[in-house]
C-alpha positions as CSV (number, residue, x, y, z in Angstrom):
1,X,0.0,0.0,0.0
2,X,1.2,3.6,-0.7
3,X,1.8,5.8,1.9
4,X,-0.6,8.6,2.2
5,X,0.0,12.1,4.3
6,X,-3.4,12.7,6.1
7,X,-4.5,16.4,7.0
8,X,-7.1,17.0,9.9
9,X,-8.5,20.3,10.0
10,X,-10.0,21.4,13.8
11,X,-11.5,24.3,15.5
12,X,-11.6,25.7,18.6
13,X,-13.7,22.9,19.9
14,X,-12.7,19.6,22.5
15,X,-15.0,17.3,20.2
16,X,-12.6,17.9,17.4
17,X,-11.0,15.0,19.4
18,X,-12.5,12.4,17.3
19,X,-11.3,13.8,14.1
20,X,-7.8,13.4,15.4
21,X,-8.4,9.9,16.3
22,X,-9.7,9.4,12.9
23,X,-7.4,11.0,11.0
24,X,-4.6,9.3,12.8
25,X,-6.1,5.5,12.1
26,X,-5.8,6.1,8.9
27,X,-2.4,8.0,8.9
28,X,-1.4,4.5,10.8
29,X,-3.3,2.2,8.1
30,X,-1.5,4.4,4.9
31,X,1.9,4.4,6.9
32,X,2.1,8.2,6.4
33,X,2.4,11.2,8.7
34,X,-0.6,13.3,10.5
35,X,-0.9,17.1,10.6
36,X,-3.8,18.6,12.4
37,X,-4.3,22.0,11.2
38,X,-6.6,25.2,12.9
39,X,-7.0,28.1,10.9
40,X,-8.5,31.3,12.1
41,X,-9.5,34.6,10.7
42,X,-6.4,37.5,10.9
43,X,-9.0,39.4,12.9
44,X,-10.0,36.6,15.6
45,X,-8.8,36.6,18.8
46,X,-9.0,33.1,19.3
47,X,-6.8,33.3,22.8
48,X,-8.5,36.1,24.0
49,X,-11.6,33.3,24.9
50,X,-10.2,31.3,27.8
51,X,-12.3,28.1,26.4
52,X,-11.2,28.4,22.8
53,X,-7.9,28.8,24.6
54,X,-8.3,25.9,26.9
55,X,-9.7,23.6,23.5
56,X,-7.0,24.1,21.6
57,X,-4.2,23.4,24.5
58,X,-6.0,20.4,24.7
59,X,-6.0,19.4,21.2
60,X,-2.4,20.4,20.7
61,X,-1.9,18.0,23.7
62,X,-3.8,15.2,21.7
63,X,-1.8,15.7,18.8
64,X,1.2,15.4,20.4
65,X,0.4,12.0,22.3
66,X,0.1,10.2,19.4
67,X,3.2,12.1,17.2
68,X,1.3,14.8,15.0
69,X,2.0,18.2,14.6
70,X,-0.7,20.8,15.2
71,X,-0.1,24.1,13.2
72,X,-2.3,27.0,13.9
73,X,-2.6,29.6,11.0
74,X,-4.0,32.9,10.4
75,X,-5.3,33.3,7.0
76,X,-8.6,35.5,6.2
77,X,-8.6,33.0,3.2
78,X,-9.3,30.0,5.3
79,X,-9.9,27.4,2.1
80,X,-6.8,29.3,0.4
81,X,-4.6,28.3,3.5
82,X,-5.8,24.8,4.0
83,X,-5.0,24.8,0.4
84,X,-1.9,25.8,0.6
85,X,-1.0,23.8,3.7
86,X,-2.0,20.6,1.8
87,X,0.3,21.3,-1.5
88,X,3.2,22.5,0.0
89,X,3.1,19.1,2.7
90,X,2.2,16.8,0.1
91,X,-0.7,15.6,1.7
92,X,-3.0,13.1,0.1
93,X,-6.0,13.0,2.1
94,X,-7.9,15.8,4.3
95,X,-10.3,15.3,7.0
96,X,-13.2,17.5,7.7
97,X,-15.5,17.8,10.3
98,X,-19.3,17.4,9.1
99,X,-20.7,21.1,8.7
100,X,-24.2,22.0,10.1
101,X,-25.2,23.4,7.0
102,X,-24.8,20.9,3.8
103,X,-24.6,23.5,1.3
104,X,-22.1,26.1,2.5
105,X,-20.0,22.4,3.2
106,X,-20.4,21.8,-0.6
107,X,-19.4,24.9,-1.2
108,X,-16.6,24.8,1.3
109,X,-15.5,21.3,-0.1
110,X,-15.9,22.9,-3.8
111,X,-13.4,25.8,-3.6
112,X,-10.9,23.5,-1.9
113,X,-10.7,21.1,-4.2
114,X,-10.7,23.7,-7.1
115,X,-7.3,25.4,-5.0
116,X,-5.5,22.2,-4.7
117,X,-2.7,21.5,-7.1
118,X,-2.6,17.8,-6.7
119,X,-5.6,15.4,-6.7
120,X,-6.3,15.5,-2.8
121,X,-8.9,13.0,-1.5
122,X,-11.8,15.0,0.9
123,X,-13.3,12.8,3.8
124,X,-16.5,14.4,5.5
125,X,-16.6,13.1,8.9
126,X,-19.9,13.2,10.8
C-alpha cells in the first residue's frame, strides 16, 4: 500500500478529538504522517476566549500523544490556506468535520478542491 500524508482540520472545539483519532487511524493504516491543522481569521482573537484557549491546548496536547503536529494559521482565506497547507506538505487526504449546513459544506469542499494542485482526496466526517 502507498503511503498517504493525512490532513485534519480542527476548531476551537474539544470534540474535534475524534477527528484526530480518525485522521490518525488512517495515517497509521496508509503508513504516512498526521498534521492537524486550525485556521482562524487574521482578525480573531482566538486566545483572547479562555475556552477556545483551553480547547486548543487540549487538542495540541492530543496531537502530540500520538506524534502529529498541530499548526495554527491565520489566513482570512481560510480554504486558500488549507490549500496551501495541503500542496506544499504533500498531503493526500484531508479530513473534515461534518458542517451544520450541507450546502455552504459543498461549497466549502468545492473551492478546496478547485485550489488544490494535486488530486487531494476529501473525507467528511460526521
Amino acid at each position: 500500500m502507498d503511503r498517504k500524508n493525512i490532513l485534519v482540520c480542527v476548531t476551537q472545539q474539544k470534540t474535534c478529538e475524534r477527528l484526530i483519532h480518525e485522521a490518525n487511524k488512517l495515517a497509521i493504516e496508509y503508513n504516512g504522517e498526521l498534521h492537524v491543522i486550525n485556521v482562524v481569521k487574521n482578525n480573531w482573537n482566538f486566545l483572547d476566549s479562555s475556552k477556545e484557549s483551553e480547547a486548543l491546548e487540549y487538542l495540541f496536547s492530543i496531537s502530540k500523544n500520538i506524534g502529529a503536529s498541530l499548526s495554527v494559521l491565520k489566513s482570512d482565506d481560510i480554504v486558500g490556506a488549507i490549500a496551501q497547507y495541503a500542496d506544499e506538505n504533500i498531503i493526500d487526504c484531508i479530513i473534515l468535520g461534518k458542517s451544520p449546513n450541507e450546502n455552504s459544506e459543498k461549497l466549502f469542499v468545492k473551492q478546496l478542491k478547485n485550489l488544490l494542485k494535486n488530486d487531494v482526496e476529501i473525507k467528511i466526517l460526521p
